[in-house]
TORGU-741352 format. One record per residue (C-alpha): residue number from 1; residue in three letters; x, y, z. Coordinates in steps of 0.2 Angstrom, whole numbers, plus 2048, in hexadecimal, padded with zeros to 3 digits. Layout:
<sites>
> NUM;ALA;X;Y;Z
...
</sites>
This chain:
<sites>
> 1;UNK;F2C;9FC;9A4
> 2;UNK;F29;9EA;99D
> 3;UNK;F1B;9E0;9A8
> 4;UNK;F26;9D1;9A8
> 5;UNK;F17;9C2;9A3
> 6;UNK;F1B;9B1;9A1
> 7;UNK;F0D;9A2;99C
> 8;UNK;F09;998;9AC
> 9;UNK;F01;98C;9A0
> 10;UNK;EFE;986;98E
> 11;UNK;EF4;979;987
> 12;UNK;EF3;972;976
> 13;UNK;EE0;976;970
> 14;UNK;EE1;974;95E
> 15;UNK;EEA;96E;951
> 16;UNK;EF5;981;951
> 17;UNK;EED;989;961
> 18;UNK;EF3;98C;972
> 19;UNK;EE9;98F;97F
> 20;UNK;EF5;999;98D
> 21;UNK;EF2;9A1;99D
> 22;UNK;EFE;9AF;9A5
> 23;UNK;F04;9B5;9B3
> 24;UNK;EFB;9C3;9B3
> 25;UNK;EEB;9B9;9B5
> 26;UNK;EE6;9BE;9A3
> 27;UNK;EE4;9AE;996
> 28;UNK;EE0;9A9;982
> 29;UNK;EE1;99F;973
> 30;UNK;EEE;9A3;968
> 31;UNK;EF0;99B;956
> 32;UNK;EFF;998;94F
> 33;UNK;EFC;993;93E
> 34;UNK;F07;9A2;938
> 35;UNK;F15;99C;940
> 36;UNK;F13;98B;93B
> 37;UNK;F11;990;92A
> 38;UNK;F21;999;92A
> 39;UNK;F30;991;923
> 40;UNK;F40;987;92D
> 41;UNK;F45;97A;937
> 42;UNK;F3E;980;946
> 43;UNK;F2B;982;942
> 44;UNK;F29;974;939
> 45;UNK;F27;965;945
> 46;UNK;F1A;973;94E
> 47;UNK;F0F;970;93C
> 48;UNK;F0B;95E;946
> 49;UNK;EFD;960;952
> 50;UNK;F03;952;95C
> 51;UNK;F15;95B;95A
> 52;UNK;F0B;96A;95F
> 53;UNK;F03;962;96C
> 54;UNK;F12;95F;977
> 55;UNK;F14;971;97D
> 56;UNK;F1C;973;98E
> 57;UNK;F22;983;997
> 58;UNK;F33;985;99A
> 59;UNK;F37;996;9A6
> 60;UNK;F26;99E;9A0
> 61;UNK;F28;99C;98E
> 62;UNK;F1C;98F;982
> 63;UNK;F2A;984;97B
> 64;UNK;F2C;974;974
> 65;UNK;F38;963;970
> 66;UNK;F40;96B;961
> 67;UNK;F47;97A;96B
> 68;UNK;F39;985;963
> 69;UNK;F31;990;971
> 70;UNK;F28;9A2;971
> 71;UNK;F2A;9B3;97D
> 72;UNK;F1C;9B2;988
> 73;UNK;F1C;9C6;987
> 74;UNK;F1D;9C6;974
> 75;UNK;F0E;9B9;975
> 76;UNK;F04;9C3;981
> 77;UNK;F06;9D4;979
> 78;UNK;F02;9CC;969
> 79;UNK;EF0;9C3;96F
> 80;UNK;EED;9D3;97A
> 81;UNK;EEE;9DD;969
> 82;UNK;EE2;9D1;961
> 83;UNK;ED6;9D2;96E
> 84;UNK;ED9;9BF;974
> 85;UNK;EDC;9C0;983
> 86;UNK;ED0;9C2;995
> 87;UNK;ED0;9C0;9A7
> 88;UNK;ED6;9AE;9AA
> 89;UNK;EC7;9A4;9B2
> 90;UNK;EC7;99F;9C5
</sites>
């Protein structure tokens, strides 16, 4: 069964990293520089960091202005396979 996981928060902490928090209490920095440096109309404004910057969550998911947003249990599987994440603090 799927632990359904969504981001409770993101915060811009860098010009590509995100810092996020999850529902399961469990949080990290993620850096998207790979996806940035990926080709198309949807990751390139993210290259900004002020662009980058205006992150907001939309039904548990890091998204932004351009329609651009991320799976929160894509991103937490992926920063959980890289070591990133940790118990989120108090």
């Amino acid at each position: 069964m799927i632990e359904m996981i969504k981001v409770v928060k993101a915060e811009a902490v860098g010009d590509h990293l995100l810092h996020v928090v999850f529902s399961n209490g469990s949080e990290g920095v993620h850096d998207f520089a790979d996806i940035v440096g990926e080709e198309g109309p949807m990751v390139e404004p993210l290259r900004d960091a002020a662009f980058f910057a205006r992150v907001y969550l939309d039904y548990g998911a890091p998204s932004w202005p351009n329609g651009f947003d991320v799976d929160a249990i894509w991103l937490h599987d992926a920063m959980k396979a890289l070591g990133l994440l940790r118990p989120a603090a108090a």
